[in-house]
N, C-alpha and C positions, 0 to 999 in steps of 0.2 A: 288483255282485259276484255273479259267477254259478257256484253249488255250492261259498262259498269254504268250510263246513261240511262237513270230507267224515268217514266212518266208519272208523274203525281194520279193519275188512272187509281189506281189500286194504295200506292202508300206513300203519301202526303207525309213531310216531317211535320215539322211545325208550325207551317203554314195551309190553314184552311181555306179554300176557293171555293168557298158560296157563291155562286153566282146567281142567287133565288132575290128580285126584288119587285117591286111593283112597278111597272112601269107606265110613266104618262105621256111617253112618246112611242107612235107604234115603229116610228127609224130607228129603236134603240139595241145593240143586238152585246151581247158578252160571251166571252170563250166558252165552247164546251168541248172542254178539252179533252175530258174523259170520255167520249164515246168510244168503243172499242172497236180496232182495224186486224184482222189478222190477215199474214201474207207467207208462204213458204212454212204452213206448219206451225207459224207461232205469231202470238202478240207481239204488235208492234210497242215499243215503248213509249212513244213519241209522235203517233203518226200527224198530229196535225200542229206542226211548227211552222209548214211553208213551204219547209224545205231547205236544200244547204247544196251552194256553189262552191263559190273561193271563199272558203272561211280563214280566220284569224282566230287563232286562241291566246285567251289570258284568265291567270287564277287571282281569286281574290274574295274576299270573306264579304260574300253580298248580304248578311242577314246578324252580323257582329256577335256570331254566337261562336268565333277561334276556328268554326274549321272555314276550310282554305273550298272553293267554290270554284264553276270555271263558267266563264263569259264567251260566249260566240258572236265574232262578228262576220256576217254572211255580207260581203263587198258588195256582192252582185244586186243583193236588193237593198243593200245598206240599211241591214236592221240589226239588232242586236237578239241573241238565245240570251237564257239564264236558267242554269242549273245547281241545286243546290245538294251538298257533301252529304250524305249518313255517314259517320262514321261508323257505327254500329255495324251496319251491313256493307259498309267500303263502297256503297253505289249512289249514284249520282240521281237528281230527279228532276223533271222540267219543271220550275216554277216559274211561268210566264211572269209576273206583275214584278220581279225585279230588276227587269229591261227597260219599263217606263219610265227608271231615273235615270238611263244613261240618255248625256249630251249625243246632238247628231255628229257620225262620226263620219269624217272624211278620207274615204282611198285605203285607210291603213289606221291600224290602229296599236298603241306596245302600252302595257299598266305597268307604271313602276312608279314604287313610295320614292318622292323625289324629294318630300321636305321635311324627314324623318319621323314621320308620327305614327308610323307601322300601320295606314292606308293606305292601298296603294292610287293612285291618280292615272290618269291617262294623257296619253301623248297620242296626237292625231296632226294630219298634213291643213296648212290653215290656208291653203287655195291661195296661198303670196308666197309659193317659195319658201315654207317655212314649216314650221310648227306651231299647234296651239297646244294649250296644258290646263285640262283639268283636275282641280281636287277635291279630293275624296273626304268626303266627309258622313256621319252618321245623322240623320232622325230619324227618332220612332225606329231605333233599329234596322233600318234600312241605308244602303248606300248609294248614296246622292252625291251630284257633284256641281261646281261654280267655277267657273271660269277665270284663269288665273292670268295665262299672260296668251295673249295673241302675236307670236311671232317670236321667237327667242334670237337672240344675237350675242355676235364674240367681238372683244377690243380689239378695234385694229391701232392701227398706229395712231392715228388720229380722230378715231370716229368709230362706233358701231357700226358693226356690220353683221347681213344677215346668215344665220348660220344656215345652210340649206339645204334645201329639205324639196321632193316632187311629191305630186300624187303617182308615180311610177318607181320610188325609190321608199323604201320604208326601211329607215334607220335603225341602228343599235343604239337602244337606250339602258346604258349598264353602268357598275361603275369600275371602268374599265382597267386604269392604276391602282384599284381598293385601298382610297385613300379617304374612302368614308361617303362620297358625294356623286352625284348620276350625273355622269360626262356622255360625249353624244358620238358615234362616228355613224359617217354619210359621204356618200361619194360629191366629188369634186363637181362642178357645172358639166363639165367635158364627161363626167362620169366614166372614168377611167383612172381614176384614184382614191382612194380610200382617204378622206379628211379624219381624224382627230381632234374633238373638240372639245378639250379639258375642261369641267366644272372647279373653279376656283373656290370654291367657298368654304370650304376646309381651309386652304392654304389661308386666306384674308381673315378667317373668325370671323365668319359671318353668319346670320341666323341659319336656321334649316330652311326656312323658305326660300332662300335667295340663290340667283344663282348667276354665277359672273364668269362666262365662257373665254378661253381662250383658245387658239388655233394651234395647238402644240404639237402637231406633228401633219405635216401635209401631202404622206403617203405612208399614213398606216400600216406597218408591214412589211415594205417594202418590195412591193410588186403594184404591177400595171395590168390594163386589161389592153391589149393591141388593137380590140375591134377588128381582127383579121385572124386571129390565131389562139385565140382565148387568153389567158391570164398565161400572165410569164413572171413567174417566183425566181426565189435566188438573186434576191437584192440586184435588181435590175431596173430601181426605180429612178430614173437620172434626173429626173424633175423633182424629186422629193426637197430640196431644199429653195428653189425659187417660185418666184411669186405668189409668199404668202398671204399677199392681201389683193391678187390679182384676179381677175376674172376671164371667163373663157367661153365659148360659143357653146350650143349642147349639138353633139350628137348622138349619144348614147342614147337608148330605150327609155332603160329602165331596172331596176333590179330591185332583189328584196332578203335584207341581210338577217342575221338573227348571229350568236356569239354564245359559244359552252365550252369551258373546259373539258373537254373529251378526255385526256389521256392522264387530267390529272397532276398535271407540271407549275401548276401554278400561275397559268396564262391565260385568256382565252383564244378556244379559236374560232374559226370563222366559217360558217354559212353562207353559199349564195346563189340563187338562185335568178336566170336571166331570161328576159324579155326574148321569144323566138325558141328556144332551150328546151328540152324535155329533161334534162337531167341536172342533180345537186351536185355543185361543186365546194370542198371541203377542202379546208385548207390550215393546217397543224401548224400554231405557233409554237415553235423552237426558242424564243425570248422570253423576257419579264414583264410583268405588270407596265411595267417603264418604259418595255423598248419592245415594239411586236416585231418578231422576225418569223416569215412563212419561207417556210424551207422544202417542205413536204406539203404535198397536194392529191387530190385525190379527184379528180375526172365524173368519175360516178361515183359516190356516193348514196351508201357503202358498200366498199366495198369486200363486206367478209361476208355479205346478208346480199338480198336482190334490192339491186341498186334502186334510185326514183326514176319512176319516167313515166312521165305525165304531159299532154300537148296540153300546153307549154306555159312556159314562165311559171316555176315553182313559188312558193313561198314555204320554208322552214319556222317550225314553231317547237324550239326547246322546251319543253314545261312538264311537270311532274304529273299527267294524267290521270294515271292512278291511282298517286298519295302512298307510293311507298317508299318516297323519299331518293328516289332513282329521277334523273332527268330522260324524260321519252322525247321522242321528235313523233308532232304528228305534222304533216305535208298536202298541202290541197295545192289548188290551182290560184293565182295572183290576179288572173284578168275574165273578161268575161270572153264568150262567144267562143271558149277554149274547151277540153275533157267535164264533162261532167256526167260521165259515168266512171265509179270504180277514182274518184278522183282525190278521198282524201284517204290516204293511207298514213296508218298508225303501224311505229316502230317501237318498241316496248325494249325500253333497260333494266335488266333484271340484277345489274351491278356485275355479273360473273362474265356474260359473252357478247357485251357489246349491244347496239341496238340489233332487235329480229323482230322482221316484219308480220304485224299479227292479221292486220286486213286491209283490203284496198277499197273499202264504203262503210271505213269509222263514221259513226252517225248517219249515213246513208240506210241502211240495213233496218234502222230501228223509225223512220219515217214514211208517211206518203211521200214518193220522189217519181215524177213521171219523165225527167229531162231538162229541158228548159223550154219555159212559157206554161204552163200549166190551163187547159182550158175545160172547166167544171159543168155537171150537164147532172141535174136530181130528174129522177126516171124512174118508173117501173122497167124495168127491160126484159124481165125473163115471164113478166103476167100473172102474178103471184098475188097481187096489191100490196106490196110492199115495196116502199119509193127505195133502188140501187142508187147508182154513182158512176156515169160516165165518162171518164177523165182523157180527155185530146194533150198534144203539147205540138212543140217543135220538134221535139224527138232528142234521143241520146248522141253526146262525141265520146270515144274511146280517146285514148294513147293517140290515136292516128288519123283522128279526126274524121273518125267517117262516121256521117249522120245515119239514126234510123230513127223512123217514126211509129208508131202505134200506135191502139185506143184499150186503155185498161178500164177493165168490169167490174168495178168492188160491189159485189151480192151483199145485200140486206139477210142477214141470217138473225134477226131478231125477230121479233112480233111489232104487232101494227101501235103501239105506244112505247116498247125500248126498242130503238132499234141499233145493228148491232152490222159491222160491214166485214168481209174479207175477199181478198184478191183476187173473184174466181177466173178470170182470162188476162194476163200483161200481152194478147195480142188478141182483143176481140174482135171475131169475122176476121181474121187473116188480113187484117188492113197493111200492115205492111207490107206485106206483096204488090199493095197495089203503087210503095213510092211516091205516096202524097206525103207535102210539107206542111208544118203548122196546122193541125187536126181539132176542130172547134164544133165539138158535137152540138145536135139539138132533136128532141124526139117530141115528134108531133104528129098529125093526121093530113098528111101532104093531100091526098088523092080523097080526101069526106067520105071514105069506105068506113066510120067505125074503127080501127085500127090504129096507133101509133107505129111510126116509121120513122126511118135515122136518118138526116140530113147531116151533113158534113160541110164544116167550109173548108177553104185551104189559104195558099199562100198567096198562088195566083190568083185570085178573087171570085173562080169558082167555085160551086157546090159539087158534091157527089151525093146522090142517094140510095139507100136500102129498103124496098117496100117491102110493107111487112105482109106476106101471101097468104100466111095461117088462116085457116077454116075457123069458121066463128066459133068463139070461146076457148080456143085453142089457143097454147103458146106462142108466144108471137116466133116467128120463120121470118126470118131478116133474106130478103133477097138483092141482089147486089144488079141496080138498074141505071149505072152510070152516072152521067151530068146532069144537071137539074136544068129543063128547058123552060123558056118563058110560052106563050100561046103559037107565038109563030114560029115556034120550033129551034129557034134559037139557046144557045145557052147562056146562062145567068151569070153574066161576070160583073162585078162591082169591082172598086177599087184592091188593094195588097190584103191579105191576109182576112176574108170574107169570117164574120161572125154569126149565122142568123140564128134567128128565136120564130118558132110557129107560134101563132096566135091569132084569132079573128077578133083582129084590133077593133075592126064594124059593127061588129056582131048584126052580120050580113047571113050566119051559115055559114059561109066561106072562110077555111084558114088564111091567112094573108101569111107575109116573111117580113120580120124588121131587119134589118142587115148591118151590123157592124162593121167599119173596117179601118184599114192604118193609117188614113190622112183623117178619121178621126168627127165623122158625119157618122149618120145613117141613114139608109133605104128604107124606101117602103113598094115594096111589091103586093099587091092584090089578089085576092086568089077569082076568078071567075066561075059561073055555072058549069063548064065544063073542066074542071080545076086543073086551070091550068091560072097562070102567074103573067102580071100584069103590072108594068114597069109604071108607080104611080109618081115618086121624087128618089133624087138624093141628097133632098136638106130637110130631113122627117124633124118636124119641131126646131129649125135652123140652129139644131146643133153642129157644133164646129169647134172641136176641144182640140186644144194645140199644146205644144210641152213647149214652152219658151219663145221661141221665135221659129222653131223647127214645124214642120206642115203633116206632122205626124199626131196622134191621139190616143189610136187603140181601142175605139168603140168597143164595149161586150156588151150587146142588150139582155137583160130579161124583165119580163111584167108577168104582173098580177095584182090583184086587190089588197097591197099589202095594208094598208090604214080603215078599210073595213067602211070605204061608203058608198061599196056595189058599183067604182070604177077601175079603170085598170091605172093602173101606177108602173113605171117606168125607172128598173133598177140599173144603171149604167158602169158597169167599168172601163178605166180610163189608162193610160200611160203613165201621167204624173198626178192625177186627179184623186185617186182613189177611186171610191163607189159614192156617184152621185145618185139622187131620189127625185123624179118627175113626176109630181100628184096629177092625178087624173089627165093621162094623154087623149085618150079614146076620144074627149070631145074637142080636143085642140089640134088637131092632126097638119092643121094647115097654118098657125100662128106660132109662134116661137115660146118653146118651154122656159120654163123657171126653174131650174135645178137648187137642191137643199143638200144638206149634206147629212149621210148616214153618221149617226151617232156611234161609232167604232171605237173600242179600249186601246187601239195602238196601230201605228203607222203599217200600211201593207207594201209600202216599195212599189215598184214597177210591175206593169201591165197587169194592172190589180184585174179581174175578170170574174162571175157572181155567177150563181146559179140559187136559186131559191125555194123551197118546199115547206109544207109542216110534215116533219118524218117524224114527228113522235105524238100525232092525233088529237091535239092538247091546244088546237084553235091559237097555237104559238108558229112562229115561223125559224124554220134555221134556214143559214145563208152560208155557204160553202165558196168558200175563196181562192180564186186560185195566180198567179204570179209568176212572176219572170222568175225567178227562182225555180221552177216548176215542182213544187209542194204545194200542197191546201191547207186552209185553215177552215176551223167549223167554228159559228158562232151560231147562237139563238139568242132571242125574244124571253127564253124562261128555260136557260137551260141546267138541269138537276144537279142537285147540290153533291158535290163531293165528300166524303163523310171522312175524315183523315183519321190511317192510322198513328198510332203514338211509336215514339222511339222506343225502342225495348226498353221497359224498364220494368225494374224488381216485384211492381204489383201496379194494379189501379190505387186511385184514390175513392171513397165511397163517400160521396157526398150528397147533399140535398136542395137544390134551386126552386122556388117555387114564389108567386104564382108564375104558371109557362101557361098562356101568354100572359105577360106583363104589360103595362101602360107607365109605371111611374117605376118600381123599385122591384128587385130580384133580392130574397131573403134566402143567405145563403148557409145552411150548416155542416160545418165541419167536422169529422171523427176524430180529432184532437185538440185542447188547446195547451198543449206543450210543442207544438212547433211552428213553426212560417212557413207561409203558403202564400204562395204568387196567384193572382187572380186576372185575368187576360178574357176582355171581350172583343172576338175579331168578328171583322164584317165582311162580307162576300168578298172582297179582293184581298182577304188576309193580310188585311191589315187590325191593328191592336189599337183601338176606340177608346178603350178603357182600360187601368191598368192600374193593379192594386196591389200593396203586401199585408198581409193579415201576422200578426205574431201573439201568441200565447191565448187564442180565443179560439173557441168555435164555432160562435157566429158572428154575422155582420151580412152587412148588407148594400149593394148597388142601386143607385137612383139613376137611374137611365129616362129622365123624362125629357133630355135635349138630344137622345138618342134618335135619329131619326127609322120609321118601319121598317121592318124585314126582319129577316130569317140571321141570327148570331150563333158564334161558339162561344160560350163560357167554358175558359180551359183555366183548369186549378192542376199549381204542379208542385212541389218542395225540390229538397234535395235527390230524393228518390225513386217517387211518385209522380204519376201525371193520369187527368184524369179529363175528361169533356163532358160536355152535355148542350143540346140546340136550344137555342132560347128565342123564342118567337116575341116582340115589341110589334104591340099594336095601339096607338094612343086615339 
């Protein structure tokens, strides 16, 4: 499947992302998703999602319009993708806003309609050893979900008990005997056995919703894992009939299961991939529905195609990727601080010769993906006046986990109001030669010559700098002048992972440094008449952001006037915090800030980190994000409307909306009144405001007076036709 994930960029189904409104808070910022990124020769489709680690896939109909959809869950920053099916054109499309209804999901996540209503619901690890179960349900055509049960359990002899469940073990939720109802298998405590845990409710007549586990089989298969020797098949399982309601100490990792009838026999078989492991082990059930017997095994999987191998701890995802009715396996990474390059490889069933491996950076390919840790830096960099994109990270693991780091250059190739980015350096100035970790750009005027220059933080709490040498007016000549010294010639170490930002917090003349770092304070250094740097605290505004009880934070500084009352303001990324907002620092330097929180359309995960500009000259700000995940995301202040194209259909519709702008009522005429016509007014997050059917008229009309301002689609469609038009509400 090649680019079948494509971006709402260029063709929007049938959902419009307006994101044009008037805003009365100047912290308010929404997706601008569609700016364009080209990398290797072509548009990206996707580039600003984040990014993607250990994902999980699951399909499922997120817009209740029959085709089948597929959900991304990215572990590592624990956020959820959503893209939606064309059928028309077989391709996929990012539509960010139907993420915002999924529940927070925990370690792992499997969608399966568990209480017959043809939704599917989700099953997640519930932090007790267990499972929690949401269901799936519709509004407004959207799928949303409610929280069902916290914790599932099977009859023991005397008592429930818990069926169990790790955040290092992600279950088979199937129905595994097809006897109508979703039974559960999950390794044993000792996690060296395979548990079965039959859903009764079929056998009892019991509603669809219910579900009444039993412990029907307490080695699945009939095989063990040695912890020494790997798995040993050929019914070798000698514990399989005692201590079914026994419990056992844990040693085992971790593992992460998934279950497909491969060959066809009417059984499933089994997936598995382990904690430590680089490779899928696959295992051919030889039995019935009834009775699992694994007879046949397979080491590396597969093995008729290049096998998986990935550092390490796989996770397998059976699922129909491309809707041709063939089950594909696509394969990422299960934990964090593991491969995250080349890490999620799609294996494609064409039905005839088995799975074949299509690429090893499924959805990688089509995103900004800089490694992990992602650190964002908005710049002129080539002297053009057109604001680039300096992107740092932690750098890439292979297969074999060997790190590399760089600094990628995405060129501004647009004009000074669109602006428009692509790939021009994935190793700018040769920085990885130089074997710096965690690369946290900042471009300013170190040395008060007139000139921007590149500061660098790293891991060990040093700076490195590049002075910029060029002859005045000349493109900036990046020269590469070592550690950054304070006055006494010292060098500038702060605590782990140094973040700075240039700025003449004073406005002294003098650039000062505000410094970021991983216990989660910040510096402030000084700049002096002879510009040099000048150690003034390291409790700048006695910030001191912690992630729980742990003495870590993640400081990212950057400032600027963002609220417009000719001070500096104080944008902060955090570890677990997200992006905090400090109004006017400049005159508080020495008293303890007030942080507020940036008004953001959805959760950024870990080591959220900011960079901030107006790149499109519109007196509006965008804010470039970037994440442990190490992908970016772009938001703005006012960022431009995407204009959606329509599904292929047989013609337009020619109709007539008027008055544009409205206050009270849109009069609306129609070129027939021998048919029905659906009438849909959607609002910047494409959503359906207003929703009407018209039959045997050609006209009528909408009163939109508790509409609230901005910018709407009016979309009229029938059984053939579809057709739009912008409808501007100004009361």
């Amino acid at each position: 499947m090649k680019n079948s994930i494509q971006n709402t960029t260029h063709t929007l189904l049938l959902v419009a992302l307006f994101f044009l409104y008037k805003f009365n808070n100047a912290q308010t910022f929404l997706p601008y998703d569609n700016l364009s990124v080209f990398a290797n020769g072509n548009e990206l489709q996707f580039p600003w999602t984040g990014g993607f680690d250990n994902i999980q896939v699951g399909k499922v109909d997120l817009n209740n319009d029959t085709k089948i959809d597929v959900v991304i869950y990215n572990k590592t920053n624990n956020t959820i993708l959503t893209f939606l099916f064309d059928a028309n054109s077989g391709q996929y499309h990012f539509v960010r806003q139907y993420a915002y209804k999924f529940p927070e999901i925990s370690k792992w996540m499997v969608l399966k309609d568990y209480n017959c209503d043809g939704i599917e619901d989700i099953f997640t690890y519930n932090n007790l050893a267990s499972a929690k179960i949401y269901k799936g349900y519709y509004a407004n055509e959207t799928l949303q979900f409610s929280l069902q049960y916290n914790g599932v359990f099977y009859q023991g002899i005397s008592s429930h008990i818990n069926v169990y469940c790790s955040s290092d073990i992600r279950p088979i939720i199937a129905d595994i005997n097809q006897d109508g109802d979703i039974d559960i298998i999950s390794f044993n405590v000792s996690e060296n056995r395979l548990i079965l845990y039959e859903n009764n409710q079929q056998e009892q007549t019991l509603s669809c919703d219910s579900l009444f586990f039993t412990k029907a089989d307490n080695c699945w298969g009939n095989f063990e894992d040695s912890h020494h020797d790997g798995y040993i098949i050929l019914d070798t399982c000698t514990s399989k009939f005692n201590r079914l309601n026994g419990t056992e100490q844990i040693q085992h990792s971790g593992a992460a299961l998934d279950a497909f009838d491969i060959d066809n026999n009417g059984a499933l078989d089994l997936a598995i991939g382990s904690i430590g492991l680089n490779n899928l082990s696959f295992f051919y059930n030889d039995g019935t529905p009834n009775y699992a017997s694994f007879l046949r095994m397979e080491d590396s999987f597969p093995v008729n195609n290049i096998p998986v191998d990935l550092f390490s701890f796989v996770v397998p995802n059976f699922v129909d990727i491309n809707n041709d009715n063939h089950t594909d396996l696509i394969v990422s990474t299960f934990d964090e601080g593991v491969a995250n390059k080349d890490n999620i490889w799609y294996y494609k069933n064409d039905g005839n010769n088995g799975l074949q491996l299509q690429q090893k950076n499924f959805l990688l390919n089509q995103t900004i993906d800089v490694g992990e840790n992602s650190y964002p830096c908005f710049a002129d960099i080539d002297g053009d006046t057109l604001i680039d994109i300096l992107v740092g990270s932690t750098g890439f693991r292979d297969n074999q986990n060997i790190l590399s780091t760089s600094l990628f250059f995405y060129k501004n190739i647009g004009t000074i109001t669109q602006p428009k980015y692509i790939l021009q350096d994935s190793n700018f100035l040769n920085v990885s030669t130089l074997q710096f970790s965690d690369l946290a750009p900042a471009i300013g005027d170190l040395d008060n010559d007139g000139d921007n220059d590149l500061l660098i933080g790293l891991y060990n709490g040093k700076m490195v700098y590049w002075e910029n040498v060029a002859s005045t007016n000349a493109a900036p000549l990046y020269s590469y002048s070592g550690f950054l010294k304070d006055e006494s010639n010292t060098e500038i170490v702060v605590g782990n992972n140094a973040t700075p930002f240039i700025i003449d917090i004073n406005r002294d003349g003098k650039n000062d440094l505000i410094i970021g770092e991983k216990a989660g304070n910040l510096n402030l250094w000084k700049g002096n008449a002879n510009n040099q740097f000048v150690f003034e605290t390291d409790s700048l505004g006695k910030i001191a952001i912690k992630t729980n009880s742990l003495s870590i934070g993640y400081t990212h500084p950057s400032c600027l006037d963002l609220n417009g009352d000719n001070k500096y303001d104080l944008l902060l990324g955090t570890n677990a915090n997200g992006i905090l907002f400090y109004d006017n620092i400049e005159d508080k330097l020495h008293t303890t800030f007030i942080p507020s929180a940036v008004n953001l359309p959805y959760a950024l995960g870990f080591r959220a980190t900011a960079s901030i500009a107006d790149i499109t000259n519109d007196a509006k700000y965008e804010l470039l994000l970037g994440n442990k995940s190490g992908g970016l995301q772009m938001l703005s202040q006012a960022p431009p409307p995407i204009i959606p194209s329509l599904i292929h259909l047989n013609k337009n519709i020619l109709f007539n909306a008027y008055p544009n702008p409205t206050n009270q009522f849109i009069h609306i005429e129609l070129p027939s009144s021998k048919e029905t016509y659906q009438l849909q007014l959607i609002n910047g997050l494409g959503q359906v405001v207003m929703n009407s059917t018209i039959q045997e008229s050609n006209k009528t009309e909408l009163n939109v007076s508790a509409i609230p301002n901005g910018m709407y689609v009016l979309r009229i469609l029938n059984n053939h036709n579809s057709d739009y038009q912008k409808i501007y509400i100004q009361h």
